[in-house]
C-alpha positions in Angstrom: 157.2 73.3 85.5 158.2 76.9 85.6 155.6 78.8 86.9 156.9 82.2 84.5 156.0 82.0 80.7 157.0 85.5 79.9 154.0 85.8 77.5 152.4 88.3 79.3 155.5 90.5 79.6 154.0 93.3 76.6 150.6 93.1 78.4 148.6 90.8 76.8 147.1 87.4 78.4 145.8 84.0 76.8 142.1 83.2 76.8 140.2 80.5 75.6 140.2 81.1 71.5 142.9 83.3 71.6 145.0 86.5 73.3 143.7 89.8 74.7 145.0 92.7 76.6 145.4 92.5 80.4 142.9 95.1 81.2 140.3 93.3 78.8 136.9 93.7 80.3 136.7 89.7 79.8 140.1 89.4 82.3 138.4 91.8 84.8 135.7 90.2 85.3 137.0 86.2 85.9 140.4 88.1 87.5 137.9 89.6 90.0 136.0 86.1 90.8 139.8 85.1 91.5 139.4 87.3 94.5 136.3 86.4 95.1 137.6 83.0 95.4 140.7 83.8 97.5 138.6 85.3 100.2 136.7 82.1 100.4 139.8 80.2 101.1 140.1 82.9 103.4 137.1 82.4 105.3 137.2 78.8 105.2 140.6 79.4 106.7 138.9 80.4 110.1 135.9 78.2 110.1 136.4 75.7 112.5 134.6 72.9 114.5 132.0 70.6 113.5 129.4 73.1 113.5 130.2 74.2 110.7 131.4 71.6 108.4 128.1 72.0 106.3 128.9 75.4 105.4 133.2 74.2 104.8 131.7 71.6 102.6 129.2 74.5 100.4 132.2 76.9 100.3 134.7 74.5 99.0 132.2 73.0 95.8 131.6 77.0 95.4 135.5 77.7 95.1 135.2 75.2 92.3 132.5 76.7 90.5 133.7 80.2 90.7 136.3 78.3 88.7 134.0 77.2 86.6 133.0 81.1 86.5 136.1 82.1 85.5 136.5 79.2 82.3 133.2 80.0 80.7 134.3 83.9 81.0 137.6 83.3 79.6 135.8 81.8 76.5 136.4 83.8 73.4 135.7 82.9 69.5 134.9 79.2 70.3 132.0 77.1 70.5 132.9 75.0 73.6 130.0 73.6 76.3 130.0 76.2 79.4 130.4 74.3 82.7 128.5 76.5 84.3 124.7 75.4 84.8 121.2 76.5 86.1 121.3 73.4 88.4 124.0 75.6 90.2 122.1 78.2 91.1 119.7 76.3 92.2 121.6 75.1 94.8 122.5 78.4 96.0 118.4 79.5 96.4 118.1 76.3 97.7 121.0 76.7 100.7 119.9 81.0 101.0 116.0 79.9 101.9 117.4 77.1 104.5 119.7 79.6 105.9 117.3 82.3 106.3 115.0 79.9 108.5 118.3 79.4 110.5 119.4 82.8 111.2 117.7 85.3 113.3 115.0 87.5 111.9 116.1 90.4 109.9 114.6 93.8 109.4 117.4 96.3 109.1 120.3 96.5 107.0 123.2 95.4 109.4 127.0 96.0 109.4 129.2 93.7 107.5 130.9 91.9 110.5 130.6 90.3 113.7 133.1 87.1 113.7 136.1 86.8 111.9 134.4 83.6 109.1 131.7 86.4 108.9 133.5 89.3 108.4 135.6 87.2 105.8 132.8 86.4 104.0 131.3 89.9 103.9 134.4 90.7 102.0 133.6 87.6 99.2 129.8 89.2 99.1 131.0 92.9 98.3 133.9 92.0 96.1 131.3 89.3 94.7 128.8 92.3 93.3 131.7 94.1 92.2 132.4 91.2 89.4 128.8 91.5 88.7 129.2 94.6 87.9 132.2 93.3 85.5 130.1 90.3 84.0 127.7 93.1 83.6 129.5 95.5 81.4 131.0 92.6 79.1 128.0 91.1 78.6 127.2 94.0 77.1 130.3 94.0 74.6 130.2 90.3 74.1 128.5 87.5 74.2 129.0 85.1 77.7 127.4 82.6 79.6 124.0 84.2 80.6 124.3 82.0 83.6 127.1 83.0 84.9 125.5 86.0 86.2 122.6 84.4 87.6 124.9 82.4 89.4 127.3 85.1 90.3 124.2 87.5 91.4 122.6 84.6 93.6 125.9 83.8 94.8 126.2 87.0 96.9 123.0 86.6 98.3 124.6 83.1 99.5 127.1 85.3 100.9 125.2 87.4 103.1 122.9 84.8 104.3 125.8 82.2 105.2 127.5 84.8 107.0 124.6 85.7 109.3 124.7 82.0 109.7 128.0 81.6 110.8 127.4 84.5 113.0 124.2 82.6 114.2 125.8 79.5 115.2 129.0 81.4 117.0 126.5 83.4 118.9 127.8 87.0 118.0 124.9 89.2 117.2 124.7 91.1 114.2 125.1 94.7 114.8 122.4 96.8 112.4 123.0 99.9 110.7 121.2 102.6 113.4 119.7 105.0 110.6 117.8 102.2 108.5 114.6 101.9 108.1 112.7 98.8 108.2 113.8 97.0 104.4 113.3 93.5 104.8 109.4 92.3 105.2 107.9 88.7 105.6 106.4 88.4 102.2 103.4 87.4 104.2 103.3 90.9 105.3 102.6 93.2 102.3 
């Protein structure tokens, strides 16, 4: 297997259904859940111990699905099933409310940081809403997997709450940003 096809040499890549250029908004947007997915590796990487094994376990099956992401994006003139599913972002409100009971209360906005796992995963969170902002824009020039943006939108909210987990469990202290104001209420408390 050569891993060079020279098919892309002109610009131009294969989707599902047929060719488009590189800079295609449907290449930017599963290109950029690539990254997404590499700084996962990345932050599974430096998780280590048994304390987190839960969270190694959620991050691989979500390096899968961004994956999956990325198929049902690269989907052009064909009717083919989309792997992605509503069952999948269930799972991810499902693991955010858990997580929030676990990690410390939050008012303020905080600082992306603290350990290395959680710093790493920051990264996945921001570069996360940037291909929401991709998904975004071509859904609005052609038609996609309405899902995968429900799932990519939750999925950074999985970020940010996994993060303060890991954070949590390594007992560094999440450092908040000193000119918020109080943004995140008990819902009890409106």
């Amino acid at each position: 297997m050569r891993l060079y096809t020279r098919t892309g040499d002109k610009g131009t890549t294969s989707l599902i259904g047929g060719r488009v250029d590189k800079d295609h908004l449907r290449v930017e947007a599963y290109g950029t859940l690539d990254e997404v997915n590499s700084f996962v590796g990345q932050a599974i990487a430096l998780l280590e111990g048994e304390k987190f094994q839960d969270i190694y376990a959620e991050l691989q099956k979500i390096q899968h699905e961004l994956f999956d992401c990325g198929g049902d994006l690269a989907i052009i003139n064909q009717k083919l099933p989309y792997k992605v599913t509503a069952e999948m972002v269930t799972f991810l409100e499902n693991r955010i409310d858990e997580y929030i009971k676990e990690a410390p209360p939050l008012e303020k906005f905080i600082l992306p940081g603290g350990s290395k796992a959680a710093a790493a995963i920051h990264v996945a969170r921001t570069v996360t809403r940037r291909a929401e902002r991709c998904i975004v824009s071509l859904s609005k020039a052609e038609p996609i997997n309405d899902i995968v943006l429900q799932y990519v939108n939750r999925l950074s909210d999985y970020f940010f709450a996994v993060a303060r987990v890991i954070n949590a469990r390594l007992g560094v202290k999440d450092v908040e940003y000193e000119r918020s104001a109080i943004v995140f209420r008990d819902k009890e408390e409106k």
